[in-house]
N, C-alpha and C positions, 0 to 999 in steps of 0.2 A: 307627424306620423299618425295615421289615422285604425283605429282597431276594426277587426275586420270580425263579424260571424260567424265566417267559415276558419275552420281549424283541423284540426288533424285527430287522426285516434288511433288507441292502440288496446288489444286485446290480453287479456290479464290471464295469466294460468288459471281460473276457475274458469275460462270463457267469459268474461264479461267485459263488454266492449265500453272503453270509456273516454270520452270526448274531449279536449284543452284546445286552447289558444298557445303556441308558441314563438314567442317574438323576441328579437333582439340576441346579444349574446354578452358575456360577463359570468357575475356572480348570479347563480339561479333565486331568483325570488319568486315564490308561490303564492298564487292568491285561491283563497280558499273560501268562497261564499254560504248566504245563511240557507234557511231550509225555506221560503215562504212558497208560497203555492205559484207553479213556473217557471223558478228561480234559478241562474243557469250563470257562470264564472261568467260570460262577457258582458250580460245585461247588468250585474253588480260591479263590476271593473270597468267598463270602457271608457269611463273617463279617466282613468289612472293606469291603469298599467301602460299604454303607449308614454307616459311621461319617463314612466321608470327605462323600459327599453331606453328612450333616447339619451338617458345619464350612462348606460352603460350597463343595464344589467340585464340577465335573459326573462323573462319572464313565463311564467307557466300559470296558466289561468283555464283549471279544468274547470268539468262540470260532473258534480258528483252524482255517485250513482243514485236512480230517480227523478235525474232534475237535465236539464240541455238536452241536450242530445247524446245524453250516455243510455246504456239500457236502464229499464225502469223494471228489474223483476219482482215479483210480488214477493216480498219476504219482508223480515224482521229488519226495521231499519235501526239499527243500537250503534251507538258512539261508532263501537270497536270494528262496524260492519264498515264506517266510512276509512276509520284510520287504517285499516285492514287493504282497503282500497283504493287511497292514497299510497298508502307505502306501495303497493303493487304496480305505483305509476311510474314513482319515484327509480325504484326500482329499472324500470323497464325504461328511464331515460337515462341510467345511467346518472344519475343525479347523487350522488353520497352526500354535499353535505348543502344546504339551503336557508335561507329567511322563508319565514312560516307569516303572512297575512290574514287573517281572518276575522270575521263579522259573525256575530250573533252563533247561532250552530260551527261556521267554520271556524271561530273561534275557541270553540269547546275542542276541534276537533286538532287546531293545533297545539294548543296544551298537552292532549294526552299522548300525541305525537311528540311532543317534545320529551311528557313522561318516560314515555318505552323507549326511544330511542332517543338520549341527549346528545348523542355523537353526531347525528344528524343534523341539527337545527344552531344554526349561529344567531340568530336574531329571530324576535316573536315581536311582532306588529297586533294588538287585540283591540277589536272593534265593539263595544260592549259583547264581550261570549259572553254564552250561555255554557250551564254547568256548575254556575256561582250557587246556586240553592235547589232544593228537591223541586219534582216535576210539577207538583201539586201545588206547589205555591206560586210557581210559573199562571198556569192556570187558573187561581183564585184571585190573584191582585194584580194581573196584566191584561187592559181591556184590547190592548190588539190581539195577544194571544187568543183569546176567547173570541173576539169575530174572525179571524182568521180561522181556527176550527172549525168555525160554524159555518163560514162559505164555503169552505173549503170540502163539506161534509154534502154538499149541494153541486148545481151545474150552472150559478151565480159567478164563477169567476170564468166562463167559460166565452164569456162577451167582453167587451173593452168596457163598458160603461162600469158593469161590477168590478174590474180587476180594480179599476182607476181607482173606486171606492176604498178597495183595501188597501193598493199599494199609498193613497194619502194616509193612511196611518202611519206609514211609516219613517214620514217625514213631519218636519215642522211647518211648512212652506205645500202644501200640494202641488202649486203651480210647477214647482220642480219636476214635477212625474211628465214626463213626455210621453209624446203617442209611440214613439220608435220603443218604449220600455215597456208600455202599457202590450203594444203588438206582442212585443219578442214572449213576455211571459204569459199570453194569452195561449199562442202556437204552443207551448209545451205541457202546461195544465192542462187541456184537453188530453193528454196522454199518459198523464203521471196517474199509477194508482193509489187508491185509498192510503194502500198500508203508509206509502211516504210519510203522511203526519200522525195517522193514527197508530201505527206501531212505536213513532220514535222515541224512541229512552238515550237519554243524556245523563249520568248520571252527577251527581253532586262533587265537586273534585274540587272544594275548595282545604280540606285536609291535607290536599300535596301541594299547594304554589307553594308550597314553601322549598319542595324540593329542586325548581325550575332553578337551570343555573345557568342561562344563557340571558343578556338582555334585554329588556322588557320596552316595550312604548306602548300606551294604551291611551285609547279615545272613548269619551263615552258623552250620549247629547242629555241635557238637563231633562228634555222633553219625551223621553224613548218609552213608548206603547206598549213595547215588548222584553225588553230584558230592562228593570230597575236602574236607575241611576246610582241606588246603594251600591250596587257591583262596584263600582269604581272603590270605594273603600274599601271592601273585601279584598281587591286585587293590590293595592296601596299597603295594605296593612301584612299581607301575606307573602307576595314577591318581594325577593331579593332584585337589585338592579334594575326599579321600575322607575319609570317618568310618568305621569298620565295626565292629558288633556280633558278638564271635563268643559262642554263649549254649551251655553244658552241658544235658547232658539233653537233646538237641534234635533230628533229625533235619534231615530235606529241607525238610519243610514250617512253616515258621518263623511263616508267617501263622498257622496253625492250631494251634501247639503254644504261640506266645507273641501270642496273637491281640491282649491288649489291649497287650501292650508294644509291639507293632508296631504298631501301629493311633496308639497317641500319640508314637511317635518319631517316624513320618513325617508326622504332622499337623504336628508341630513344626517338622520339616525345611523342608515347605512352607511352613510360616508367615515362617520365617525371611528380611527382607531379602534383596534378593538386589544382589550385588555392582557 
């Protein structure tokens, strides 16, 4: 089963039009991508979500607002604008209750989704989120964070040569980054504005994993430019019902650097009774 770029969309009571992949059918699982400059639910999934479809499960693989081919309006991009806009998706497919996947910001974003609404989420899949520490510390001891900003601040990512540049920070392996990834998130950068990184607030939420009462699997790569490997203990020492894979050689993107180990850890997770 092969992922496809074209998807579907649907338009949300405030007017805002927002973009997903929908495949397969089952139990809904949502994949919920990070915030990097370009950054769009199929170019971060394509290697995994067709697997999950073919075990049996539906998959929903948006693109949040700013990023794919959702609208990019200029405003304030804060946690609660995405979770605000996911639920309006969710919503709008008739989706009540779900597994939450998420990487780095969609990571953050399904936490606080699960926060607001625990009814909703059966399973939380986290790919180092963000959210674990204040924003400033993000910024001060994260060297991807920091040239990511800075290209991003420019029209450096707006050729394949630069993107290629940033998107190798974000692995362990660059050879990884294909030109099919490096294109896809070239075409959308060119049209994301400023505010996307420069307004975004995530805030610190590690005071509530404790209140998370659904179970937990979490990946995080020794080598990760962008969100600390400490997360992982944070998340360990906090969540109730957590597993967590911390994997060497590994950067940000755990999907794409350990695509088949991730790919049958969380089939398994899903498989597994649930309590």
């Amino acid at each position: 089963m092969k992922a496809s770029a074209q998807g579907r969309a649907v338009t949300l009571p405030n007017g805002m039009r927002l973009h997903y992949q929908d495949m397969g059918s089952g139990e809904p699982v949502v994949f919920i991508h990070g915030s990097g400059p370009g950054a769009s639910g199929h170019s971060n999934f394509k290697g995994n979500y067709p697997a999950f479809a073919a075990a049996g499960h539906r998959c929903i693989v948006p693109d949040l607002p700013g990023y794919g081919a959702s609208d990019k309006p200029r405003v304030e991009y804060r946690l609660a604008f995405f979770v605000e806009a996911l639920t309006g998706l969710l919503d709008a497919l008739d989706i009540g209750r779900c597994v939450l996947i998420g990487n780095s910001l969609g990571g953050a974003i399904a936490v606080q989704l699960a926060l607001d609404q625990p009814q909703r989420v059966s399973r939380l899949v986290l790919m180092a989120p963000g959210g674990l520490m204040d924003k400033q510390e993000y910024y001060q001891r994260m060297p991807g964070i920091q040239r990511m900003a800075a290209a991003f601040a420019t029209d450096e990512l707006h050729d394949a040569s630069g993107m290629r540049r940033l998107l190798g920070l974000q692995v362990f392996d660059p050879s990884l980054i294909s030109d099919e990834t490096v294109n896809e998130r070239v075409a959308v950068v060119r049209e994301q504005p400023r505010e996307v990184l420069s307004t975004m607030q995530v805030p610190n939420l590690t005071a509530r994993l404790a209140e998370l009462s659904c179970p937990i699997l979490g990946f995080w790569g020794v080598n990760d430019q962008f969100c600390p490997a400490s997360g992982a203990q944070t998340l360990m020492e906090h969540c109730r019902q957590i597993r967590l894979l911390l994997l060497s050689e590994c950067g940000h993107w755990v999907m794409v650097e350990y695509r088949q180990l991730f790919n049958r850890q969380c089939l398994e997770f899903l498989a597994e009774p649930r309590a």
